[in-house]
Structures are given as structure tokens and as C-alpha cells.
C-alpha positions in Angstrom: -38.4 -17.5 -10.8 -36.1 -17.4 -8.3 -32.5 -14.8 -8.8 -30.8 -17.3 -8.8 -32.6 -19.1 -11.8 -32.7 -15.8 -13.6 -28.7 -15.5 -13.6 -28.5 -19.1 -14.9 -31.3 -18.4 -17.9 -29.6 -17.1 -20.9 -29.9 -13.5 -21.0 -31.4 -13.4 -25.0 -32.7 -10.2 -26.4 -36.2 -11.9 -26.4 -35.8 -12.3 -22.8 -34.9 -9.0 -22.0 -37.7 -7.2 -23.5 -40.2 -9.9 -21.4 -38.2 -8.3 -18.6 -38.8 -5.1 -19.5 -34.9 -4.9 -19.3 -34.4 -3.1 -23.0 -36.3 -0.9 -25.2 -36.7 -1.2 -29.3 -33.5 0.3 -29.3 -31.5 0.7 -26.4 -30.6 -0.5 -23.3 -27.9 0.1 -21.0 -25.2 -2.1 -19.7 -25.9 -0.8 -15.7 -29.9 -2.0 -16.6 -28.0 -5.8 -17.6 -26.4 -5.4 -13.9 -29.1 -4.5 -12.5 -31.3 -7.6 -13.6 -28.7 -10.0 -12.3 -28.7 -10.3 -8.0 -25.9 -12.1 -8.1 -24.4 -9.0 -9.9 -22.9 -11.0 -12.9 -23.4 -11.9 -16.4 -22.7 -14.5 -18.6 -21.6 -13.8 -21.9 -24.7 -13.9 -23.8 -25.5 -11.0 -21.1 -22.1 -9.2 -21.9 -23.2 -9.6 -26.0 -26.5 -8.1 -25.1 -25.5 -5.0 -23.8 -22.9 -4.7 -26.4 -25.7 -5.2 -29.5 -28.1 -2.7 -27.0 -25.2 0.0 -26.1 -25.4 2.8 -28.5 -22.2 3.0 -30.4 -20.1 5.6 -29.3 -17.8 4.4 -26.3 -18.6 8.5 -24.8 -22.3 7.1 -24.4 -20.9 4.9 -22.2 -20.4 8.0 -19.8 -22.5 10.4 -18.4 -22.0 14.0 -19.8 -20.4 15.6 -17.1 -21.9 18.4 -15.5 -21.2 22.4 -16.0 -20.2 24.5 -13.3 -21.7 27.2 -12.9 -21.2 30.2 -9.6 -24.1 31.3 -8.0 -25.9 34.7 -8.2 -25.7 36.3 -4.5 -26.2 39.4 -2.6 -24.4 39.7 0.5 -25.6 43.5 2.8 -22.5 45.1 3.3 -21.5 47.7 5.7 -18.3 50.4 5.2 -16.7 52.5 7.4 -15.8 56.3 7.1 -11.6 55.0 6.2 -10.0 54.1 3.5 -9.0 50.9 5.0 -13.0 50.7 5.2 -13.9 51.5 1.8 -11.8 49.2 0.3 -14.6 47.4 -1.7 -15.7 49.9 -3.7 -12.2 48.8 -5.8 -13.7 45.2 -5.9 -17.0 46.9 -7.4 -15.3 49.1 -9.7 -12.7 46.4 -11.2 -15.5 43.7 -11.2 -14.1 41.1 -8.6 -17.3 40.6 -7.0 -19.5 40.5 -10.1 -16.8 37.8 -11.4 -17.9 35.8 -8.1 -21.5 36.1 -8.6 -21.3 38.4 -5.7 -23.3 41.5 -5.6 -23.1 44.0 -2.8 -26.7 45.9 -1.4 -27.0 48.6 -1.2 -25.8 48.9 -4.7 -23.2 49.9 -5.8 -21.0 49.1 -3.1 -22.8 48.9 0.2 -24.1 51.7 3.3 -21.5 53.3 5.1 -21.8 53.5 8.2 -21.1 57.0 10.6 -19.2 55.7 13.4 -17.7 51.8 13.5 -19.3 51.9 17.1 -22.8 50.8 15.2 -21.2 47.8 13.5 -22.0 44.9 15.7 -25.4 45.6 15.8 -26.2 45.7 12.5 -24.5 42.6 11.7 -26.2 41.2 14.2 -29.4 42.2 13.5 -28.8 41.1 10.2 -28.8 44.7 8.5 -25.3 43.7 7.1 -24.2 40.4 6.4 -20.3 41.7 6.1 -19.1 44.8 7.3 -15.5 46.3 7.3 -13.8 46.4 11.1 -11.2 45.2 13.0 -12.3 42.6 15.7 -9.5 44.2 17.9 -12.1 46.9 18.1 -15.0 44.8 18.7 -13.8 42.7 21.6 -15.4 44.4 24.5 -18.7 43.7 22.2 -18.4 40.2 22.1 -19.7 40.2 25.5 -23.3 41.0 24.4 -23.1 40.1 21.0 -20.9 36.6 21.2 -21.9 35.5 17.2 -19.3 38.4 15.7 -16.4 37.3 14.1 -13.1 38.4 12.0 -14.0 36.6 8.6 -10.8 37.7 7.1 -8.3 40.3 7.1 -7.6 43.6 5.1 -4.6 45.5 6.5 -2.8 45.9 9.6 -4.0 49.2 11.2 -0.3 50.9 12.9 -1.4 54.6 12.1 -2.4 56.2 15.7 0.0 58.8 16.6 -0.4 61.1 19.6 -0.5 64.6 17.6 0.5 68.3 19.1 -0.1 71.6 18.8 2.5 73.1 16.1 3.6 75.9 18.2 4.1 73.9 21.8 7.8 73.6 21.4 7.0 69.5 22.1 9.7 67.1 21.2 9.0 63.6 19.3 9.8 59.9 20.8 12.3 60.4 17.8 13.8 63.5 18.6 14.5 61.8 22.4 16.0 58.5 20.1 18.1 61.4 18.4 19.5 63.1 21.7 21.2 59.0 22.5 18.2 58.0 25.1 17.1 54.5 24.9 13.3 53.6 23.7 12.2 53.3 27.3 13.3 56.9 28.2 12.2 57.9 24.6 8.6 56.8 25.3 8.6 58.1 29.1 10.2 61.6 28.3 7.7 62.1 25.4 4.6 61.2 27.3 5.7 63.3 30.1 4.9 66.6 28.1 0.9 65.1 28.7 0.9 65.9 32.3 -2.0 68.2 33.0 -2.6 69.2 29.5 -5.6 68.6 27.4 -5.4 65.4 25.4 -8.8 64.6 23.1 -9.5 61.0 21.6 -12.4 59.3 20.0 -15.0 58.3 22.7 -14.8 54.8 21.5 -13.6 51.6 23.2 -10.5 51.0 21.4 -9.6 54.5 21.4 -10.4 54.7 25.4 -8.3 51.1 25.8 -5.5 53.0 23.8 -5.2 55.9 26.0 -4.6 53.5 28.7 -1.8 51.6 27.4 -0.3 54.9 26.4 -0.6 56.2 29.5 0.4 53.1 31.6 3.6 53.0 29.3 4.7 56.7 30.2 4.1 55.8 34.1 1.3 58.4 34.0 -2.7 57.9 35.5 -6.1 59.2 33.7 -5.9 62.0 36.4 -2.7 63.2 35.3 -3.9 64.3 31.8 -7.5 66.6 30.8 -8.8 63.8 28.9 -11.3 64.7 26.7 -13.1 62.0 25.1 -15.4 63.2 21.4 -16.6 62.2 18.6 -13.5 61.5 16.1 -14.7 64.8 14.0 -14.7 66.3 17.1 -10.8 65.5 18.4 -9.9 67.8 14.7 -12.0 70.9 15.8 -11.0 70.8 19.1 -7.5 71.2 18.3 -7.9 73.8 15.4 -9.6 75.9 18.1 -6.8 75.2 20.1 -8.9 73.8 23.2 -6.8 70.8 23.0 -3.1 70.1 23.1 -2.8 66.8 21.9 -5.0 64.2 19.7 -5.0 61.1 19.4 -7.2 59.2 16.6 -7.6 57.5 13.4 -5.7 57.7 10.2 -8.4 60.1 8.8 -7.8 62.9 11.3 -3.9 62.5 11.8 -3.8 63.2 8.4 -6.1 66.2 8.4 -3.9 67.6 11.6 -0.8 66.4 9.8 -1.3 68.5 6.5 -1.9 71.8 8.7 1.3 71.1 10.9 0.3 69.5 13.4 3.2 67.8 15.2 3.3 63.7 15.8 4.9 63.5 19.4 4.5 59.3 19.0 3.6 57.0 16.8 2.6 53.6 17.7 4.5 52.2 14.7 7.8 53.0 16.9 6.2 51.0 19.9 5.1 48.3 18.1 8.7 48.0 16.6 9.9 47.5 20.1 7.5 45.2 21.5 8.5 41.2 22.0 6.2 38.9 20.1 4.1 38.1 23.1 0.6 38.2 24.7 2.2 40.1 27.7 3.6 42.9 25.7 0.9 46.0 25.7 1.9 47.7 23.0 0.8 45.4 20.6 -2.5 45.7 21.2 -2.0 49.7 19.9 -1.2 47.9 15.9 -3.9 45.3 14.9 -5.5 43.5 11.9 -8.3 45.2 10.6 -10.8 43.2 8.1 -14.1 42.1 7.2 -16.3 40.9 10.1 -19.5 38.9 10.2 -21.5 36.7 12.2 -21.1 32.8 12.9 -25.1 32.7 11.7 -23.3 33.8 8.1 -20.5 32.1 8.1 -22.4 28.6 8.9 -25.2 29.1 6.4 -23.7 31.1 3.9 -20.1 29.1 4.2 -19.1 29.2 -0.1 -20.0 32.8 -0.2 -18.1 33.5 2.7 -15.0 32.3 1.2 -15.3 34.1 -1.8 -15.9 37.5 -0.3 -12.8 36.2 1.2 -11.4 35.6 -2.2 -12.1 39.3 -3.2 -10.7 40.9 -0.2 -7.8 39.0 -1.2 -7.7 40.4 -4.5 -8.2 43.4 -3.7 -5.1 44.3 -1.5 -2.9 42.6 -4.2 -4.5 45.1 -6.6 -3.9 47.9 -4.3 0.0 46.5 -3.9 0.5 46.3 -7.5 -1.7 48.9 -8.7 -2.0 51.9 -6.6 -2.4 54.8 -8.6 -5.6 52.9 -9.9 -6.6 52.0 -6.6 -6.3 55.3 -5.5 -7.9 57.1 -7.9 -11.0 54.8 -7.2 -10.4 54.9 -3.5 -9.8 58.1 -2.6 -12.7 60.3 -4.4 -15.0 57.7 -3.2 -14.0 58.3 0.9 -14.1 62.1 0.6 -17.9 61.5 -1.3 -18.9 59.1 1.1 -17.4 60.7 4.9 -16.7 64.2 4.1 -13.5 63.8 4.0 -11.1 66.1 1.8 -7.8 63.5 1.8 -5.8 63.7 -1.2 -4.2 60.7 -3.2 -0.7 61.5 -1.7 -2.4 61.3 1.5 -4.0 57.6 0.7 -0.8 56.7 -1.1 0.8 57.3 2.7 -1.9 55.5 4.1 -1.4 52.3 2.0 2.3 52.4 2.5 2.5 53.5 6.1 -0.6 53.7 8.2 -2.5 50.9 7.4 -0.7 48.6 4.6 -2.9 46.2 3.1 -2.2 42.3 3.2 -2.8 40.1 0.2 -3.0 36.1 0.4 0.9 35.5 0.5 1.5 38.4 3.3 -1.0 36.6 5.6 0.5 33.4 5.6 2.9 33.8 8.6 0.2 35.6 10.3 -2.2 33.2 10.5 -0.2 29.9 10.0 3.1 30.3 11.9 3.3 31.1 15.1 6.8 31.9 15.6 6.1 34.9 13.3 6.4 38.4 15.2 3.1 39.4 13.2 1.1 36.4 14.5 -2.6 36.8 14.6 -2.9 36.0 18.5 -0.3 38.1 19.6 -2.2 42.2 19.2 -5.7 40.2 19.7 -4.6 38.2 23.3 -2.6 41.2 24.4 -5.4 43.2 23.9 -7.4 40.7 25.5 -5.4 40.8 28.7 -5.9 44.5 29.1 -9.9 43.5 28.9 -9.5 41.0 31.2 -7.1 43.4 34.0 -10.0 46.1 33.2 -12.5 43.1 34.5 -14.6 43.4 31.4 -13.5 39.6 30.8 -12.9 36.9 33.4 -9.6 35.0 32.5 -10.2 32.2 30.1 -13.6 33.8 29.3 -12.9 35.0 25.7 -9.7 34.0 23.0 -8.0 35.2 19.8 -9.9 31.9 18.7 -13.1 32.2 19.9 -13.2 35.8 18.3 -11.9 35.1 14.5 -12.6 32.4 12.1 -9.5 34.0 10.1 -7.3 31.0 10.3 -10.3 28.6 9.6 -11.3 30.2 6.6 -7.5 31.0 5.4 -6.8 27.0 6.2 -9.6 26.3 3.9 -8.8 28.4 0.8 -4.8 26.7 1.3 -6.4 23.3 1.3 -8.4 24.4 -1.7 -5.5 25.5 -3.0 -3.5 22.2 -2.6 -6.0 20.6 -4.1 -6.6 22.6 -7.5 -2.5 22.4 -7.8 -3.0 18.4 -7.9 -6.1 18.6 -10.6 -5.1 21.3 -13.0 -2.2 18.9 -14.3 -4.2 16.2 -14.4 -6.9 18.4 -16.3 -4.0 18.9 -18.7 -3.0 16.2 -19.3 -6.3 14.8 -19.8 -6.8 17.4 -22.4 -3.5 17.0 -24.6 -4.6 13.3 -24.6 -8.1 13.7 -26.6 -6.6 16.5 -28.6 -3.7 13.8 -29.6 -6.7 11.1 -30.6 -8.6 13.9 -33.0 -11.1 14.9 -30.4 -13.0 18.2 -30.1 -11.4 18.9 -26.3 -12.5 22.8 -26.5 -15.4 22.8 -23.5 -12.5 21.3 -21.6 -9.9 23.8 -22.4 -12.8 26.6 -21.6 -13.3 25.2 -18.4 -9.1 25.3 -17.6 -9.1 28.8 -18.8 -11.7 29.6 -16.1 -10.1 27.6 -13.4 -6.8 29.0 -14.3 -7.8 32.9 -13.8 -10.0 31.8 -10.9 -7.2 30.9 -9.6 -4.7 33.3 -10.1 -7.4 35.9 -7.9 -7.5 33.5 -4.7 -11.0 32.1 -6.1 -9.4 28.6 -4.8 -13.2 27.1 -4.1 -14.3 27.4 -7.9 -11.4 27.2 -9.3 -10.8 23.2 -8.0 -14.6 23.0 -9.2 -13.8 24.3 -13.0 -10.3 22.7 -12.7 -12.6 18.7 -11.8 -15.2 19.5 -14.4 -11.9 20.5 -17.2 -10.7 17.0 -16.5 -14.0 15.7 -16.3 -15.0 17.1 -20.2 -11.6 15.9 -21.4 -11.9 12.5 -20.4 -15.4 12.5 -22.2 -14.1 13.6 -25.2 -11.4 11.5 -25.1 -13.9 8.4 -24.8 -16.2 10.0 -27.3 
């Protein structure tokens, strides 16, 4: 019999069962479809599937599926900060367990000594995330092209050039005092270096600092004792008093700070005075500092990606709004972890001051408008140049873009965004409507719930999935 023939024979029940169409009790209208190529039925048909259909119109559709977030574990690698310790708040408060996220080693990850051993444990693979700023790892990138910013933490403005309390040195803000203008400010300050003993990490960002300092008071390497240590070091160097000045992270300026150590300049007041610009220098003294990874990870590992991204997010707006909390986790766990003895008035001056941290809101002009002053590309390119005039780049040979998938993954979670914002309406309204016609809509309003606080902690990728499956349940019910 030809397909033709078969959609002009009277679909009867007899028939059907010859067909092996219907069973001794049920048979679905798609299976009617299905035996008709011409992909129509007559009315007998139509009357068929109606007698074979069971009887509730919600049979009709398939029971939607439940979401459900992954179990993970994602290696992750600190840093002896507090702006790279940050996690251990996410661990503590449960933001990564809500994720299905879990962080090896447990609880919250290794630490590493010194950031200079990031890159190649990430990628070697050792850690799948780890806490530093790509403005740090640029010179890497040569060797290790795969690293890359996945998101950011907090912008890092807290190196200071610190001085011996007893020098009789004066501050770039004494000299703004006495009526000079910031360019005679910054040149009369860093005129007290020449041919004394300034110590610094032995680290690339550290050295590249040094540079810009030094280029900006018109002074050469040779015109300062520079003596380049371990960070730990710079601190015992000046407590013996075999160094004049210091320069390095927020850890030790804090240390030297408490036991009067003098700040002659910070880069906070350089930064204030630079132009928004890839050709101004001092930018690339104040940079984002965040969670890097690898493009291996970021590829094959993309949803988990964005919610350690989620995390990061919420942390920072936990640290905003809750810093006493976030301190008392954050601090004891540093000093445990590096040795550190900082106290919570010190991190309280951290978050505020040296390295404040950047929720989801505070990064949208710097990723997403680049007419903001605190644009992404402006510390990362000007830094950049200074690679490139040092020859460790050829022009052209390495970007802001090529170096960060920040904007990417930010672009993402907004889209994600937009999208939940148009379901969670609809989701709804999809629910009031089978409460109003006596249905049980109660999987559907757990789902919303979910979506709802998912939402609420930058969790934008499940939060559209539990937003679609709340609709998704409601409309069932609705039909049941």
C-alpha cells in the first residue's frame, strides 16, 4: 500500500492496531502523525487519537525536565594577600557549595609562596584558577600564551614608596602642601632617591614599577642603590636599616606603616593625575587584580567558568556590604596561611583604600564603556607599551584583548542577565494562571524561588535555567 493510499483509508481503531500504530490502551496523537506521509489526518484519524489519548490534557505534554547544577571541583591557587585570599569568604559563607563548586585542596585551595609561580601551575594544570592580576603576568604570556584574566577582584592602587621614619623626607603631599604643582610634587619627592638604597620585590611588576617611578622623577637605575629581594626581604631590610626606601605590596607597606615607616608616594596620587590613556605611564602602577586561568579551561570547562565568576562576584559585594564578617573570616585566615600578623583595622584599610574590591555593578564601566577613566585597556595597554619600549614585545605582538577574557565572560553573564529579566515574568505569570484554575503550581513556584536567589548572587547562567524550567512546570500544571 502505497502513502498515499494509507492517508485515503479510514484510520479505524481496527486498523491502527494492524498497523501497529496503538496499543490495548494507548496511543499517542504524534504516533497518528507519524503514520500519515502526507502529514494529515482525516477526522476519523483526529477521533482516534482523541478515544486513544489518555485523559488529562497535561498528558498531552511532556513532563518538563528538572534542573539540576553540577557537582565540580575546580584546583585553585591563592596568593599570600588579602586581595588573594578572598575565597576562603566564598568557602566559609557557602557561595561555592551553592554552585556545586568545590575548591581542592579543600577547604579553600594551596596557597602559593610567591605569585611569580602562578603561571606555571595553571599551566601545567596544577590549578585550574588561581588569584592574580594579568597586569603582573604580561611579560609571561610570552612563554606561556594560554593565561588569561577570567574575571576581576579589586583594583590593586596600594604601592607606596616607604622611608625611613627618622630621614627627615617629605611626602608628594607635603610638596602639594607647600603650593607646588603635581609635576614638581612627584619630581621633588623622588629626588630624595638619588644615591640612596631603595629595595623592591625581585619580581617583574615590581622591577617595571621602579621604572615608571623612576622615569617620572627624571631619575636612571644608576642614580639609586636598587636592591631587588624577596618581598619579606624589602621589610627586614629596612628594619635593619640597610635600606632607605621600600617599595612593595600592600602586605609589607602595612607592616612598615604600623612601625612608622613614612609613605613619601603613593601611587593612588599618580593615578589620580593620569589622563585616561594608553600613553599615560602611571596607570600601569594601579591595575585590576583577579582570578586567572587558562584558555584550555575556559573552553572546556566554559559553565563552570562563569560561575566561579558568579562567586567572585558575590563575594566582593559581601565584602562591600558586610565587612566586619568578611574580615573576621579574611583576616585570621591570611595571617594562618602567609605568616602574616595584619590586624582587622589593617584589612579594613586594605578594602577601603589599597585594593577596594569590585562587585558586578562597579565593573560595568570598566569593562563595557570605554569612555570611563577606569576602563580595562587603559592600566593593561599602558603597561603594555612599557613592555613593548623595554623590547620584551614587538608592537602589535600582544593586547589588553589577547590577555583577558574579562569582557567576554562579563558580556555573557549581562546577556544571561537580559534574558532571565524577560523569563522570570513570564514564569510568573504562568504561575498565577494555574494557581487561578485550581492547579497544584508548587514545583513551579520552587523553581522561581531558586531562580530568584540565583539571581540575586550574579548566578545569571542557572538562574535563566530554573527561571525556563519555573515557566516550563507552570504551564504543565496549568494544562494538567
Amino acid at each position: 500500500m502505497s502513502d498515499l493510499d494509507l492517508v485515503k483509508t479510514p484510520l479505524t481503531r481496527r486498523r491502527l492496531l494492524k498497523l501497529g500504530l496503538a496499543s490495548a490502551g494507548t496511543m499517542s496523537f504524534a504516533s497518528v502523525l507519524a503514520a500519515c506521509a502526507a502529514g494529515e489526518t482525516t477526522p476519523k484519524a483526529t477521533e482516534a487519537a482523541k478515544v486513544a489519548q489518555p485523559t488529562t490534557a497535561a498528558a498531552r505534554l511532556a513532563e518538563p525536565s528538572v534542573p539540576q547544577i553540577p557537582k565540580q571541583v575546580v584546583r585553585f591557587g591563592n596568593t599570600a594577600y588579602l586581595d588573594g585570599t578572598q575565597a576562603i569568604i566564598g568557602v566559609e559563607k557557602g557561595f561555592f557549595s551553592e554552585v556545586g563548586i568545590e575548591l581542592d585542596p579543600a577547604p579553600a585551595g594551596r596557597v602559593v609562596t610567591t605569585a611569580a609561580e602562578m603561571p606555571a601551575l595553571l599551566v601545567a594544570g596544577t590549578v585550574d584558577v588561581g588569584v592574580q592580576g594579568i597586569a603582573m603576568l604580561l611579560s609571561s604570556l610570552k612563554q606561556l600564551p594560554s593565561l588569561r584574566e577570567l574575571v576581576i577582584s579589586d583594583r590593586f592602587q596600594g604601592w607606596a614608596i616607604m622611608a625611613q621614619p627618622d630621614g627627615g623626607w617629605k611626602s608628594y603631599r607635603d610638596f602639594r602642601n607647600d603650593g607646588l604643582s603635581h609635576e614638581e610634587a612627584v619630581k621633588k619627592t623622588l629626588a630624595q632617591l638619588k644615591g640612596k638604597r631603595w629595595t623592591h620585590a625581585n619580581l617583574a611588576g615590581s622591577i617595571l614599577a621602579v621604572n615608571v617611578i623612576l622615569k617620572l622623577g627624571g631619575l636612571t637605575s644608576g642614580d639609586v642603590d636598587l636592591i631587588p629581594v624577596a618581598e619579606p626581604e624589602t621589610v627586614a631590610l629596612m628594619l635593619r636599616k640597610q635600606a632607605d626606601f621600600q617599595l612593595g605590596g600592600a602586605p609589607s607597606r602595612m607592616g612598615l606603616q604600623g612601625k612608622g615607616f613614612k609613605p613619601v608616594l603613593e601611587v593612588i596620587d599618580l593615578v589620580k593625575q593620569a589622563k585616561p590613556s594608553t600613553e599615560s605611564p602611571e596607570l600601569a602602577l594601579a591595575w585590576y587584580t583577579g582570578w586567572v586561568t587558562t584558555t584550555d579551561f575556559w573552553q572546556k570547562r566554559h559553565d563552570t567558568a562563569l560561575r566561579m565568576a558568579s562567586v567572585m562576584f558575590r563575594i566582593s559585594k559581601f565584602i562591600k556590604e558586610q565587612q566586619k564578617e568578611a574580615l573576621d573570616i579574611h583576616v585570621p585566615f591570611l595571617n594562618k596561611v602567609a605568616g602574616t600578623s595584619i590586624t582587622p583595622e589593617d584589612g579594613k584599610f586594605i578594602y577601603e583604600v589599597l585594593d577596594p574590591f569590585l562587585d558586578f555593578e562597579d565593573q560595568q564601566p570598566i569593562l563595557q564603556d570605554p569612555k570611563s577613566p577606569l576602563y580595562y585597556k587603559w592600566p593593561l595597554e599602558a603597561r603594555i607599551k612599557l613592555l613593548v619600549d623595554q623590547g620584551v614585545f614587538k608592537p602589535g605582538e600582544i593586547t589588553a584583548d589577547s590577555a583577558t577574557i574579562e569582557p567576554e565572560v562579563y558580556k555573557e553573564l549581562v546577556d544571561l542577565k537580559a534574558k532571565t529579566d524577560q523569563v522570570l515574568p513570564q514564569a510568573k505569570a504562568a504561575i498565577d494562571e494555574a494557581k487561578k484554575a485550581g492547579k497544584d503550581a508548587s514545583k513551579a513556584e520552587e523553581f522561581l524561588r531558586k531562580a530568584g536567589s540565583l539571581y540575586s548572587n550574579y548566578q545569571f547562567l542557572d538562574a535563566l535555567r530554573f527561571a525556563t524550567a519555573a515557566k516550563e512546570w507552570a504551564e504543565y500544571s496549568k494544562a494538567g
